[in-house]
MIFI-651023 format. One record per residue: residue number from 0; x, y, z of N, C-alpha, C in turn. Coordinates in steps of 0.001 Angstrom, whole numbers, plus 500000, padded with zeros to 6 digits. Layout:
{NUM {X Y Z} {X Y Z} {X Y Z}}
...
END
This chain:
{0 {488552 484116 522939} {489830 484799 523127} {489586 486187 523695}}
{1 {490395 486625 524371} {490556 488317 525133} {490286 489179 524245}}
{2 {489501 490091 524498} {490095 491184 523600} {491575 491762 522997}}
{3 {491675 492267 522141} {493389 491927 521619} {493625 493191 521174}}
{4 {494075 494106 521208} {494396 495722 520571} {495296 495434 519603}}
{5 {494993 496525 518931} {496187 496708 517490} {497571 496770 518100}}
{6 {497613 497424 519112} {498759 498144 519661} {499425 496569 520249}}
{7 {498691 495796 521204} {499271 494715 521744} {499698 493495 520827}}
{8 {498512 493571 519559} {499399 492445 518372} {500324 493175 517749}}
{9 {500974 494116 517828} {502069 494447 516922} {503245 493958 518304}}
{10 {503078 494294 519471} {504220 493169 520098} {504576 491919 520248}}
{11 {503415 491570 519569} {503281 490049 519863} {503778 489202 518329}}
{12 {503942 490201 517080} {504455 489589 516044} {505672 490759 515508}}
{13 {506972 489754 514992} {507854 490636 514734} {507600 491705 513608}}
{14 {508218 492686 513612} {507979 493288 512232} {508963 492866 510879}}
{15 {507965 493049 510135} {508664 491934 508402} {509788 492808 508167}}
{16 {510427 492320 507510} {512044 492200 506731} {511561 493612 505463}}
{17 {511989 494929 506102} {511895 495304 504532} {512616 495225 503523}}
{18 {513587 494178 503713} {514306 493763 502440} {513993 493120 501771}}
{19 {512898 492211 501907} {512549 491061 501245} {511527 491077 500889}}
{20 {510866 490089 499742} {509868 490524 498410} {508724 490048 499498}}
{21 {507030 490743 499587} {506437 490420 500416} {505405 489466 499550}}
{22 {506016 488196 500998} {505048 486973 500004} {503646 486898 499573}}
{23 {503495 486419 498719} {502244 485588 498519} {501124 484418 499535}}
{24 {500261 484919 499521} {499234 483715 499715} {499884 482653 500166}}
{25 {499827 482046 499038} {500261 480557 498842} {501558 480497 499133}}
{26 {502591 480932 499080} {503999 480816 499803} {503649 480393 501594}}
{27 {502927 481612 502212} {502872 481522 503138} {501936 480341 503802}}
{28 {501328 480004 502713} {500882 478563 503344} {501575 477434 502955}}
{29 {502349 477644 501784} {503496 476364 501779} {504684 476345 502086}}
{30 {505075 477291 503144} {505897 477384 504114} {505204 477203 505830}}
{31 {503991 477145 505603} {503123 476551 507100} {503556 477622 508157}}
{32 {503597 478702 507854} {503911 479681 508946} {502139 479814 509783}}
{33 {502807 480373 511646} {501938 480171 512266} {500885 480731 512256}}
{34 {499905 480273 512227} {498674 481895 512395} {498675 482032 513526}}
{35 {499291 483819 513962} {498863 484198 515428} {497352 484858 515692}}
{36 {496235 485281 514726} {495107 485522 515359} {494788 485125 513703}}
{37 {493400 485281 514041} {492316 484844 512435} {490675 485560 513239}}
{38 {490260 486356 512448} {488840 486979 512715} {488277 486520 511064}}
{39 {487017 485854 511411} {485750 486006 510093} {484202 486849 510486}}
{40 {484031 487969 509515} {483165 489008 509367} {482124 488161 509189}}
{41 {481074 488932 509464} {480260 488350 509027} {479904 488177 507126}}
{42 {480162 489368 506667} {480109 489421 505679} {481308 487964 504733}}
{43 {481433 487321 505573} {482330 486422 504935} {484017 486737 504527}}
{44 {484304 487743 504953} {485763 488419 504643} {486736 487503 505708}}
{45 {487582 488019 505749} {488269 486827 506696} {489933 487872 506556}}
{46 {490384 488072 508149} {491874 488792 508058} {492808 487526 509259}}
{47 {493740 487242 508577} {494709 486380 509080} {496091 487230 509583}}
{48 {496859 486797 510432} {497478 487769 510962} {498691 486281 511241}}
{49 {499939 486586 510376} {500928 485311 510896} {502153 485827 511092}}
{50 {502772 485082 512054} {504160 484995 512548} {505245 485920 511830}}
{51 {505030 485759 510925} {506458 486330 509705} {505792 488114 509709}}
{52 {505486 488443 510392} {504916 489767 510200} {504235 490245 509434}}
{53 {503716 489509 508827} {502419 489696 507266} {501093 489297 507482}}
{54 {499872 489985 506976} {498956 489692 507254} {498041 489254 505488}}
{55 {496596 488531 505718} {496091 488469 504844} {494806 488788 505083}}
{56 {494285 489251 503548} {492960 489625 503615} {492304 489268 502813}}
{57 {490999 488196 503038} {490396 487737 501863} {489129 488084 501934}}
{58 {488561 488835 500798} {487003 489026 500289} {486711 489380 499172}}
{59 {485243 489294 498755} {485167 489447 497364} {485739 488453 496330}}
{60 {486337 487246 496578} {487015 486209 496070} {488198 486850 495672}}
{61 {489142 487487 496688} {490076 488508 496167} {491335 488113 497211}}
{62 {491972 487956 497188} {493169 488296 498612} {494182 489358 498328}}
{63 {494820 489779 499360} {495644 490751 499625} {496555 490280 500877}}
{64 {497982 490527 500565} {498788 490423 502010} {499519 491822 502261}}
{65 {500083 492422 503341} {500773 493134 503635} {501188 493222 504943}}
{66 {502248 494056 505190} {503130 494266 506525} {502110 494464 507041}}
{67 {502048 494314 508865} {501199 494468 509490} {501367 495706 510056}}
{68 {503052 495848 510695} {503836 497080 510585} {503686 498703 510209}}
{69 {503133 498328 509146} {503229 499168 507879} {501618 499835 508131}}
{70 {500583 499316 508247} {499327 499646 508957} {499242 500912 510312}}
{71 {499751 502262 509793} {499922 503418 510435} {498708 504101 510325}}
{72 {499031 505334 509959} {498076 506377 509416} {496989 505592 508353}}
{73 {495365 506124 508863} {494611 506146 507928} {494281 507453 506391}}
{74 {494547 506795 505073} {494078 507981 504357} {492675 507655 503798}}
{75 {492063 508642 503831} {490835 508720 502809} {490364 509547 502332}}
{76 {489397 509235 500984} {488577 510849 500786} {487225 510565 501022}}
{77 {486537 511497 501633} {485389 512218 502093} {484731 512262 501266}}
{78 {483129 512870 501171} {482135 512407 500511} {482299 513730 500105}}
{79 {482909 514547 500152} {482896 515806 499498} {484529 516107 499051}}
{80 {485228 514630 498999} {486155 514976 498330} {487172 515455 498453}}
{81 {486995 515613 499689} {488399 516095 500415} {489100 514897 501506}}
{82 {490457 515137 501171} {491404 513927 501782} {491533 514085 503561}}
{83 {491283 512899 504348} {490968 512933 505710} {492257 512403 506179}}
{84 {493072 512314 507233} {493932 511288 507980} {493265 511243 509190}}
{85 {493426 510040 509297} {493171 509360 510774} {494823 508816 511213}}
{86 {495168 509489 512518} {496774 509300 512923} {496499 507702 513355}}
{87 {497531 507116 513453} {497587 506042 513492} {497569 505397 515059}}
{88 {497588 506402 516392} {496762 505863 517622} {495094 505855 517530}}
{89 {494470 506352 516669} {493780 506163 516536} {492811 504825 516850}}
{90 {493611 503792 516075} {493657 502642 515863} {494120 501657 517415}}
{91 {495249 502177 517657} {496013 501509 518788} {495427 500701 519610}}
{92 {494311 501248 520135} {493852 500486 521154} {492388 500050 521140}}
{93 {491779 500073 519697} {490440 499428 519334} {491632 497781 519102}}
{94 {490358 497293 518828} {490602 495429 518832} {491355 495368 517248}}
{95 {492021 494373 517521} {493108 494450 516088} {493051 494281 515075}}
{96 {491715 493651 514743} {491749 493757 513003} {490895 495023 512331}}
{97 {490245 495989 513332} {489584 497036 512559} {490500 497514 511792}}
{98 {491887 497978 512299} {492544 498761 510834} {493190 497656 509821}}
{99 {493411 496976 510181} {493619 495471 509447} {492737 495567 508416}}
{100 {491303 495714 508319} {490147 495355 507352} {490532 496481 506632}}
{101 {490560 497611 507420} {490458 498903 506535} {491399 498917 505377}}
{102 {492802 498228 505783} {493808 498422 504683} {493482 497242 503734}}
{103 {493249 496206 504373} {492709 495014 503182} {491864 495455 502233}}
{104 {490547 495843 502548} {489778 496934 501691} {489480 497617 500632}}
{105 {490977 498574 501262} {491617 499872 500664} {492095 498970 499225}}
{106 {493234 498056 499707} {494064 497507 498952} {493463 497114 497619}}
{107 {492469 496120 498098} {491587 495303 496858} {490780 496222 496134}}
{108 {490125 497483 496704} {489879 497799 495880} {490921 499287 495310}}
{109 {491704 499494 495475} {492625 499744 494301} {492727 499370 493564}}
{110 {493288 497812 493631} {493576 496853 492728} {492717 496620 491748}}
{111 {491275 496378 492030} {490407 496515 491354} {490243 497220 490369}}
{112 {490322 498441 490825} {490230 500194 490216} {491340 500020 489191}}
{113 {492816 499830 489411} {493853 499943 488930} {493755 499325 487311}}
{114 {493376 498110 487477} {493267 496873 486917} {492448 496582 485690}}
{115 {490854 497279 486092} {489843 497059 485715} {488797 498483 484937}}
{116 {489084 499206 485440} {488496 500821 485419} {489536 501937 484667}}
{117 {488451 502585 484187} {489269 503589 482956} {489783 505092 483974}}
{118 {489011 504606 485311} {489537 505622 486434} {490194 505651 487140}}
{119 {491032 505967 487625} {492373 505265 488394} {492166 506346 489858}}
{120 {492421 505485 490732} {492392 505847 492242} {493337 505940 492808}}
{121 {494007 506418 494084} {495103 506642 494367} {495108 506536 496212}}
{122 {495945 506497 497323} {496363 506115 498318} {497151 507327 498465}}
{123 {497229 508356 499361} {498467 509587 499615} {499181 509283 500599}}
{124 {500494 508930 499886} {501293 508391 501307} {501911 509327 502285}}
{125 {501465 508717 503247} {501793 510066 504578} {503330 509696 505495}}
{126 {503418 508479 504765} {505035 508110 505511} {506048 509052 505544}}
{127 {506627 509227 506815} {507775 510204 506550} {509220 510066 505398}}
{128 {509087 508997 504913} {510069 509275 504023} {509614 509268 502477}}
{129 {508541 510062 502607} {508176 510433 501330} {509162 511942 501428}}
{130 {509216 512403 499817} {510537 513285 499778} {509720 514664 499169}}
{131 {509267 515670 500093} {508924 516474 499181} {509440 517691 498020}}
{132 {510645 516668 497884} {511313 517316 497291} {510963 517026 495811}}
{133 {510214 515862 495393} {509270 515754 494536} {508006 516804 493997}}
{134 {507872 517645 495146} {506745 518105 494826} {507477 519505 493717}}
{135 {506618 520011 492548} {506732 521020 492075} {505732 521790 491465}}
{136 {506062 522989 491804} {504720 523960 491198} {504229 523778 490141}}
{137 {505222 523847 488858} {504915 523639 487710} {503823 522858 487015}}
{138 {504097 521291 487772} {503106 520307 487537} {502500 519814 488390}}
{139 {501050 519094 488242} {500384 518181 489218} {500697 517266 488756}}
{140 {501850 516841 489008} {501665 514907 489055} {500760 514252 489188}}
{141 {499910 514677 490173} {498656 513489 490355} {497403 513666 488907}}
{142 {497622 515292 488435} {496579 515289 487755} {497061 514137 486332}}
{143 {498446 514096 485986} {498798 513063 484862} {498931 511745 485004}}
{144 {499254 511383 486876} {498993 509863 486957} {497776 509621 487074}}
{145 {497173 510340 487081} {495566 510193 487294} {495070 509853 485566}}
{146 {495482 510212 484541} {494777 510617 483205} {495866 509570 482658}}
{147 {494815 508461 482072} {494909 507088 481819} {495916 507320 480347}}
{148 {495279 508305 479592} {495728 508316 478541} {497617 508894 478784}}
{149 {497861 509448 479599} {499185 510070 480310} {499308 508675 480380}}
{150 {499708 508425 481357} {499327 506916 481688} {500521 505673 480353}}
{151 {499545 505592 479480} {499854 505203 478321} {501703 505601 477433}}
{152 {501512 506977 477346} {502764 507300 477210} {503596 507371 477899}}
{153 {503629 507665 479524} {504630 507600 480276} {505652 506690 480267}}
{154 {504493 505397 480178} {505203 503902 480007} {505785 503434 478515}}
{155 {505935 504602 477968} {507099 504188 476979} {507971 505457 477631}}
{156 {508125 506285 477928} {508960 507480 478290} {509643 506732 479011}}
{157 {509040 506051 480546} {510180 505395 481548} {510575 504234 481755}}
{158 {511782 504194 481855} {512602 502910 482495} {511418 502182 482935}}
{159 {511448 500810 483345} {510497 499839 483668} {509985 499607 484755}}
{160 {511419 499766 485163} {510992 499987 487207} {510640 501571 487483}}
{161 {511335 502503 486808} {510501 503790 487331} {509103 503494 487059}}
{162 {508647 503271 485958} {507269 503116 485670} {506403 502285 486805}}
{163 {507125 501026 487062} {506431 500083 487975} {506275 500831 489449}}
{164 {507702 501218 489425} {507352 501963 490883} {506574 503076 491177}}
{165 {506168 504272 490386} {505403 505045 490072} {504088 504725 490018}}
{166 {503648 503725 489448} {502437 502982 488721} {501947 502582 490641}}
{167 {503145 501815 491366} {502738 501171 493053} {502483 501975 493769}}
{168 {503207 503510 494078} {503210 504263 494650} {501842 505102 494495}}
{169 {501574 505898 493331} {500634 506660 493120} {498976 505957 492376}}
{170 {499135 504965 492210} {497773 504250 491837} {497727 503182 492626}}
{171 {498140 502537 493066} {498314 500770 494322} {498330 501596 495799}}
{172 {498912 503054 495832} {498804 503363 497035} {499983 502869 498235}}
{173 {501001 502096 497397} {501971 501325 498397} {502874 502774 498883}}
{174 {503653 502213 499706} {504745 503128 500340} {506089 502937 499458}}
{175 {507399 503435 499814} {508164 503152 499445} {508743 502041 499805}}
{176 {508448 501941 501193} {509089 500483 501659} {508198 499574 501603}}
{177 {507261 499311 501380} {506079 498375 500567} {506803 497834 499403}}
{178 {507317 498837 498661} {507579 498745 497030} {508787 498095 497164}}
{179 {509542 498580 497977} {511124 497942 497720} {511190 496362 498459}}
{180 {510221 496241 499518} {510169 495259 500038} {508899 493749 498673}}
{181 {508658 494048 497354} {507871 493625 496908} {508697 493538 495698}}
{182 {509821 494163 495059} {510339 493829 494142} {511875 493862 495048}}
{183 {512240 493893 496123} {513314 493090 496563} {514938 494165 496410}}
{184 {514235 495499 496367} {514878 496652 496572} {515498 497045 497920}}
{185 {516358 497967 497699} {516227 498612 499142} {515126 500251 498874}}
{186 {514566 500829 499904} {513639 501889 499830} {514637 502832 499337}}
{187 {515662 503394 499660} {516201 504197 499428} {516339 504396 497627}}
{188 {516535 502675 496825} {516216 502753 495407} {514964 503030 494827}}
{189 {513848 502834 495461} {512697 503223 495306} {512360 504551 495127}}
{190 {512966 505506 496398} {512355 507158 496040} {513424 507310 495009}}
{191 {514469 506966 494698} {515664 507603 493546} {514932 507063 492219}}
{192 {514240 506320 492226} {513805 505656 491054} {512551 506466 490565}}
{193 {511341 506554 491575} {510452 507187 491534} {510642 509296 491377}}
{194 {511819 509355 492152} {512308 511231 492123} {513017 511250 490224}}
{195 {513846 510061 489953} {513973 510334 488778} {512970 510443 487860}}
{196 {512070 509352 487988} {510817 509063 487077} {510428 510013 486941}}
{197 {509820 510922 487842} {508621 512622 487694} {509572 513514 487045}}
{198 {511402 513627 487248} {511929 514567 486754} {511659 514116 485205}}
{199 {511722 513315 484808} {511862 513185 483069} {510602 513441 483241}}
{200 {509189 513199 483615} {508085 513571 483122} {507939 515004 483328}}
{201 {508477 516174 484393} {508224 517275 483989} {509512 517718 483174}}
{202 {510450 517579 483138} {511330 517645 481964} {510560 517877 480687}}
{203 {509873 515997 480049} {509307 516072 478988} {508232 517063 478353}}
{204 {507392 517075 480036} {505564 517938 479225} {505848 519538 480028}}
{205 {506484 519937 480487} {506756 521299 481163} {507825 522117 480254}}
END
């Protein structure tokens, strides 16, 4: 096959529904949707790229799906700890699954981290409709979603979905429209859910 750019498979598949819950694995294979490209690593990883605007990523005996769409800006931290972006032409016109892997990656091992580890990792979302109207002097949010034991109490302090959505956003690393598109929201309920959530937590410990 041709060489294929990031930039040229995003015309070539529609972009997903952010209204709707983003499927599973197995949905998407028991609905037989098309595969428009498929690359295997050597390392045995494997990124699938189908019709419905969703992609998959399997390694580590792990999978992950997400918007393909949604695959913008790179975040990371540096070996010294400091947070990097890579803008999202970056990407554009290398071959199409390099940022593909990167977010598959990213994803699993969050999940991992999230899941499994007494340390919790985090994703800084650079989407423009993050609200910084969230942000406040008073507190570091990140330093209490970060501290497991915070953590613990929050999730009796908040509502279920603030919690869940909070919990996707700042430890899973999702976006807002990730989140609303995964529990079947609209985004706009997502930041109101998540802007309420932090007010009761600096309310409570401030």
């Amino acid at each position: 096959m041709n060489f294929i750019t990031l930039k040229e498979l995003k015309k070539m598949v529609p972009v997903a529904s952010e209204f709707k819950r983003v499927p599973g694995l197995k949905k998407i294979l028991e609905d037989g949707i098309e595969v428009v490209l498929r690359k295997q690593m050597e390392n045995h990883a494997e990124v699938v790229v189908y019709k419905n605007g969703y992609v998959s990523y399997h390694a580590h005996e792990r999978y992950t799906v997400f918007a393909l769409h949604n695959c913008t800006y790179y975040y990371y931290e540096s070996q010294g700890n400091e947070h990097q972006t890579i803008p999202h032409n970056h990407f554009e016109d290398m071959e199409w699954h390099i940022r593909l892997v990167l977010e598959g990656e990213d994803r699993l091992v969050r999940n991992i981290e999230a899941r499994e580890s007494e340390t919790f990792s985090y994703a800084v979302d650079v989407n423009p409709e993050y609200n910084n109207e969230m942000e406040d002097p008073r507190i570091n949010v990140m330093d209490f979603v970060l501290n497991k034991e915070f953590l613990r109490r929050a999730s009796e302090l908040l509502k279920k979905h603030q919690w869940e959505m909070i919990c996707r956003h700042y430890i899973e690393g999702m976006t807002h429209r990730e989140i609303a598109a995964e529990m079947g929201v609209s985004h706009q309920y997502v930041t109101k859910g998540i802007k309420k959530g932090l007010h009761r937590i600096r309310c409570t410990y401030t």
